[in-house]
Each structure stands twice: as structure tokens, then as C-alpha cells.
C-alpha positions as CSV (number, residue, x, y, z in Angstrom):
1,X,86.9,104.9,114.0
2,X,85.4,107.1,116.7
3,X,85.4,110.6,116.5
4,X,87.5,110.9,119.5
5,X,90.3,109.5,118.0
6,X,89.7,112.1,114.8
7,X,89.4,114.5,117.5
8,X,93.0,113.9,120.0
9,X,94.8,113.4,116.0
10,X,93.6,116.7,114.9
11,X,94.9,118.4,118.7
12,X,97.9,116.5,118.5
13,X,97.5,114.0,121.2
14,X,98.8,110.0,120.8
15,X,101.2,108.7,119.1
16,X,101.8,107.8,114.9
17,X,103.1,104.3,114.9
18,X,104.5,103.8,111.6
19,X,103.6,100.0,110.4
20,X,104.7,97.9,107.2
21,X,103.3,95.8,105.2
22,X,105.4,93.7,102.7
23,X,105.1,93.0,99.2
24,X,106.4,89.8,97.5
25,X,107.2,88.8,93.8
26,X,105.1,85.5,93.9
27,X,107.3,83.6,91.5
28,X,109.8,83.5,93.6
29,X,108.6,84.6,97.1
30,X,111.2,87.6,97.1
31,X,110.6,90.5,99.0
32,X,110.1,93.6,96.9
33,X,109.0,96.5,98.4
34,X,107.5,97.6,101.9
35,X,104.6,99.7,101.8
36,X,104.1,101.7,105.0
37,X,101.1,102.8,106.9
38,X,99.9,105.0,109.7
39,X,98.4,103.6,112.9
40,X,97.6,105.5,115.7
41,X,98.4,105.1,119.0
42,X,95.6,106.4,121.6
43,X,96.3,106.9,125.5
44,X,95.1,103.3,126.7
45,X,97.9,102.1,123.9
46,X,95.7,100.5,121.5
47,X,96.9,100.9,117.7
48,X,95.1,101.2,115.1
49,X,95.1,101.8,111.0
50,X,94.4,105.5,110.4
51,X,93.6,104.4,106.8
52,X,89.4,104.5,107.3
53,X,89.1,107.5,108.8
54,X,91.2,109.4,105.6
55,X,89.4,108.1,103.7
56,X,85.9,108.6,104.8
57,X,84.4,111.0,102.6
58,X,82.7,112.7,105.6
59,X,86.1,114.2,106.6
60,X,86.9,118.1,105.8
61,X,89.5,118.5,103.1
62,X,91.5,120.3,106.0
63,X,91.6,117.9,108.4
64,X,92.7,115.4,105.7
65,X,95.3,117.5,104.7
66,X,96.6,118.4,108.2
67,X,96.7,114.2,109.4
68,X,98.2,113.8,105.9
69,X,101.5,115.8,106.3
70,X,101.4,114.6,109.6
71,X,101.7,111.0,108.8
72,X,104.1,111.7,105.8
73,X,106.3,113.3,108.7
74,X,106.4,110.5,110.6
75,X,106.6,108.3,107.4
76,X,109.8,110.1,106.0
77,X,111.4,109.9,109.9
78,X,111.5,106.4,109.6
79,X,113.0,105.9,106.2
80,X,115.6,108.4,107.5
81,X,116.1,106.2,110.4
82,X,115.5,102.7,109.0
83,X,115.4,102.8,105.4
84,X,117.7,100.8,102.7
85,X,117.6,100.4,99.6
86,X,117.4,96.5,99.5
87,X,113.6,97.0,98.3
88,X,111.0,99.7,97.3
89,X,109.4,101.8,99.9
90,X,106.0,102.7,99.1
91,X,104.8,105.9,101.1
92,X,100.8,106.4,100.7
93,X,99.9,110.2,99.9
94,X,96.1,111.4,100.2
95,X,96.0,113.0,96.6
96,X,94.5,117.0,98.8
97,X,98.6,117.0,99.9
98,X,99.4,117.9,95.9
99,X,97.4,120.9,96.7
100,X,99.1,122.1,99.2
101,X,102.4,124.4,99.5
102,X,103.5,122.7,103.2
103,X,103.8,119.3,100.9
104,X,105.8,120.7,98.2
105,X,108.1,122.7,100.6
106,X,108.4,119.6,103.0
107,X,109.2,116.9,100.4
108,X,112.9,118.5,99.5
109,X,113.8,118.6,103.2
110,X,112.2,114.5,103.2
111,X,114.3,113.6,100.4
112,X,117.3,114.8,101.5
113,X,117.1,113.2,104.6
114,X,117.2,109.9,103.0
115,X,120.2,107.2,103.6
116,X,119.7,105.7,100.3
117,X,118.6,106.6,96.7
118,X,115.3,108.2,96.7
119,X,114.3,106.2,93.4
120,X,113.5,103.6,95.8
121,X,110.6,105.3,97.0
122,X,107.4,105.4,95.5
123,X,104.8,107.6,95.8
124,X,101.0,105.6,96.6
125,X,97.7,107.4,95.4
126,X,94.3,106.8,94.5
127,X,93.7,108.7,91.2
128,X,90.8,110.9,91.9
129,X,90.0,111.3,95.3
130,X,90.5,115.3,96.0
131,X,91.5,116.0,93.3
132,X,89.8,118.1,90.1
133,X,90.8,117.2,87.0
134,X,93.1,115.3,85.2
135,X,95.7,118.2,84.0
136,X,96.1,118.8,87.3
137,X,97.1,114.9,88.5
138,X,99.0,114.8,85.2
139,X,101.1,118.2,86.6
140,X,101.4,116.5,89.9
141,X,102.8,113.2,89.2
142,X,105.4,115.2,86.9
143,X,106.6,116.9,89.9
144,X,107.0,113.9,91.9
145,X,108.7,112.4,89.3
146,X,111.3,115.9,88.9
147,X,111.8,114.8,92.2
148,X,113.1,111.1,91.2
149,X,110.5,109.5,92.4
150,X,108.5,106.5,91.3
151,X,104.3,106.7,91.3
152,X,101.8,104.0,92.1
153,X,98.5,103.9,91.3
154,X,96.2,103.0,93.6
155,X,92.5,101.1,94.0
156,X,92.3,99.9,90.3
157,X,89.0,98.1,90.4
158,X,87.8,99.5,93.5
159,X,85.0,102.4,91.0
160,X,87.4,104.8,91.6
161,X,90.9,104.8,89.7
162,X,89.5,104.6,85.7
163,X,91.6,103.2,82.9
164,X,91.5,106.0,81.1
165,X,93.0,108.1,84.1
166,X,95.6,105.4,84.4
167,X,96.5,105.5,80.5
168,X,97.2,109.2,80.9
169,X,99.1,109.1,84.3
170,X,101.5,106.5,83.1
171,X,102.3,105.0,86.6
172,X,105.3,103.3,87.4
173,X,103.1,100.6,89.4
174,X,99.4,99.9,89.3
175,X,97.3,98.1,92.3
176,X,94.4,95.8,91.3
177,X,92.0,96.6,94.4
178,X,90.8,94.0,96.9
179,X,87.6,94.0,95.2
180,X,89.3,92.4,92.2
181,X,91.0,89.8,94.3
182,X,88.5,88.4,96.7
183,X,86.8,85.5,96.0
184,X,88.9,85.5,93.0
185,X,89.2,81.2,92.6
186,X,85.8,81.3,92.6
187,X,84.7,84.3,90.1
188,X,86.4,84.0,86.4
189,X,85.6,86.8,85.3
190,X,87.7,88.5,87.7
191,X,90.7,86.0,86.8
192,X,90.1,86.7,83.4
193,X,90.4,90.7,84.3
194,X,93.1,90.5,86.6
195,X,95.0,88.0,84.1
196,X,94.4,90.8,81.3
197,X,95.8,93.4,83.4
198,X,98.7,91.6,84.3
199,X,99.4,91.5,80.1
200,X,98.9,94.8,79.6
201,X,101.2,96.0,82.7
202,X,104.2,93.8,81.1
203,X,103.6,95.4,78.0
204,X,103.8,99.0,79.1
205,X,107.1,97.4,81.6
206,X,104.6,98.3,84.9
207,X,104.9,96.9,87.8
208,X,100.9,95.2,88.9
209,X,100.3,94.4,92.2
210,X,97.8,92.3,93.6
211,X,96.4,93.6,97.4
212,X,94.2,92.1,99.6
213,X,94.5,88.4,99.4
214,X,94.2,86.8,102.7
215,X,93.8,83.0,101.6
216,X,95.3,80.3,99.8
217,X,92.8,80.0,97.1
218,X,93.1,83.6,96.2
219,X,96.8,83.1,96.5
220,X,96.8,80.5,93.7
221,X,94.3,81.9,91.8
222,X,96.0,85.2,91.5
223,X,99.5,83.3,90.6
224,X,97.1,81.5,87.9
225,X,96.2,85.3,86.2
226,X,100.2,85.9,85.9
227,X,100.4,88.4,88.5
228,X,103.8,89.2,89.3
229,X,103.8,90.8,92.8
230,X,101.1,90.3,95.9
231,X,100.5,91.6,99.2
232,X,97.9,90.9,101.6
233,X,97.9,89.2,105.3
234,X,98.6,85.8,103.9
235,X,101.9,86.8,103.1
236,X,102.6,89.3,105.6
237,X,100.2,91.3,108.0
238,X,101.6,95.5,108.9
239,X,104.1,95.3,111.7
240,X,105.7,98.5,113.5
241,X,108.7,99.3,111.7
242,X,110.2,100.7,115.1
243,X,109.7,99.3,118.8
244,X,109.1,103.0,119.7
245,X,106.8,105.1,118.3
246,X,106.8,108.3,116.8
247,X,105.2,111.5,119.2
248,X,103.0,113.3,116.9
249,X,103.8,117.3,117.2
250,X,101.1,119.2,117.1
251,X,102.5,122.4,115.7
């Protein structure tokens, strides 16, 4: 993403343009849960995922943290707005925002905005990306969970979320990374892995989710491994969740 998008986000300028992406029990093709990202809107109206640019490791802890609570603003607006409880809502939170008092004074005043339960919603990480220590994630997930919310465990797979994190964490969801998935039909080993996983997540009564498949192959082949729930652009690409989009402040 060019740096003049990074640069009219961090002033303020455009537009967040919340999109969702759906996420279906395969078995049975039933909707589950909605998992909802941030695009942004520049001045010649081209949307894009805002996804890359968090999490490019070149990006100052600040500025992540400032387009963070921006887009969990904008986020929690539209579950106040459009939100049910007929599925789960996933809301993805860059782990630097448990580090930060504006989070932890914000997400009462989220909450309570909600027109349904907020057990519905689930709280989407990656395990160790800004954050220092495993106490620490272990303290933070506790507080979302004083909250009554659910946690998800992001990018399992992907080098970064480790099983032993994962053991400790206790998530209430785990996603196997698109690295796990492509290609899948034609790589056992990563059936076998992801077919393991799946075991050990029913054990433990976890939900496992699949991301990333985009073709029919990888479709079957991740039904084959017992998976129980999948997302990915064959079976549903993000949409805006609202014809209009959100103004971004920039206070």
C-alpha cells in the first residue's frame, strides 16, 4: 500500500469502509459468524484492505496503535448499527491495542453500545505480534474475557502463533493460516496437520477455522481433514456491511 494512503489515515483524511467476510460450518453450509475488516476509502473512491499495511513490520508501534482504535471505532459503530445475534461477529484487534489505556477505556462504552449479547463477539488476534511475553497475553485475554467476550486465535501455521502459546491462551477459536490451507489437495502432510488439529480442537470443545481457501480442491480437501468451519473467497469474498461509509475523525 503506498505511503500516501499510510499518510491521509494517520491525518485523518478518507473514509473506513467496514467490510465482512463470512464464515460457514461446511457440513452444512450454515453461516456462522462474520468476521469484519477495515478497508479504506481514499479521495478517488478506491477501497482497499487496510490489513497489509498493519501488519507490515516496518510500521511504528504508534501509528499501529492510532489506525487500530480507529478501525475498532468504526468496527463497534456498525455492530451498534447493524449487528444481531443470528451469528458470531469476529472484530480483529492488533495485539499493541492491549497496551494501551484508550482500548481499555473505549471497549466499555463499545460494549454497551451493543443491540445484542456481547458473547457474540469475538475478539481476533495473532498471538505475538507486539506483544512481550506470554504473562502478559495471558492477563490480556482474561480481561477480554471479564468482559464476556470470546477470543480467537489467529495465523496458526503462518511461524508466528506457536502451540505452546495457544495451549496456554486457551482460545475459544483457533485459525489454521492460509499457509496451511493452500495447495492443501495436493500436499498430505498439511491434510494430515490440519486433520490433527481439527481432533485436538474438538477435544478441548474449540472452535477451528479454516481461512484462505479460494478453490474447490482446497474446499474438499479441507472437509476431507474434518474441519468444521471455513472461510475464504470461495465461499464468500468481504462486502461493505453499509452502503455508506464511515468518516474517519481525526481527533
Amino acid at each position: 500500500m503506498p505511503m500516501g494512503i499510510l499518510d491521509s489515515m494517520l491525518s485523518g483524511e478518507g473514509t473506513i469502509v467496514p467490510h465482512v467476510q463470512p464464515m460457514y460450518r461446511l457440513i452444512d453450509n450454515r453461516l456462522m459468524a462474520l468476521e469484519y475488516l477495515a478497508w479504506y476509502q481514499g479521495a478517488d473512491g478506491t477501497a482497499k484492505p487496510v490489513g497489509p499495511i498493519l501488519q507490515n513490520p516496518a510500521l511504528r508501534l504508534e501509528d499501529r496503535l492510532i489506525l487500530d482504535l480507529r478501525f475498532l471505532e468504526s468496527t463497534f459503530q456498525s455492530l451498534a448499527h447493524t449487528g444481531d445475534d443470528s451469528c458470531l461477529h469476529f472484530v480483529n484487534l492488533e495485539p499493541v491495542s492491549f497496551q494501551a489505556p484508550g482500548f481499555w477505556d473505549r471497549l466499555p462504552h463499545w460494549l454497551e453500545a451493543l443491540p445484542f449479547p456481547r458473547e457474540s463477539v469475538v475478539m481476533e488476534f495473532t498471538e505475538s505480534q507486539g506483544i512481550h511475553g506470554l504473562e502478559a497475553l495471558q492477563g490480556y485475554t482474561k480481561r477480554l474475557r471479564d468482559f464476556g467476550l470470546r477470543v480467537a486465535v489467529d495465523d496458526l501455521g503462518a511461524g508466528v502463533a506457536s502451540l505452546t502459546h495457544m495451549a496456554r491462551i486457551a482460545p475459544d477459536f483457533i485459525k489454521a493460516d492460509r499457509s496451511l490451507v493452500e495447495q492443501v489437495h495436493r500436499r498430505p502432510y498439511q491434510a494430515a496437520l490440519l486433520n490433527a488439529l481439527a481432533h485436538f480442537a474438538q477435544s478441548m470443545h474449540v472452535g477451528f477455522i479454516a481461512e484462505g481457501i479460494e478453490t474447490l480442491e482446497e474446499l474438499e480437501a479441507v472437509m476431507d481433514a474434518d474441519v468444521p468451519w471455513g472461510q475464504g473467497y470461495i465461499l464468500g469474498q468481504p462486502l461493505p456491511i453499509r452502503p455508506r461509509p464511515i468518516a474517519v475523525s481525526a481527533s
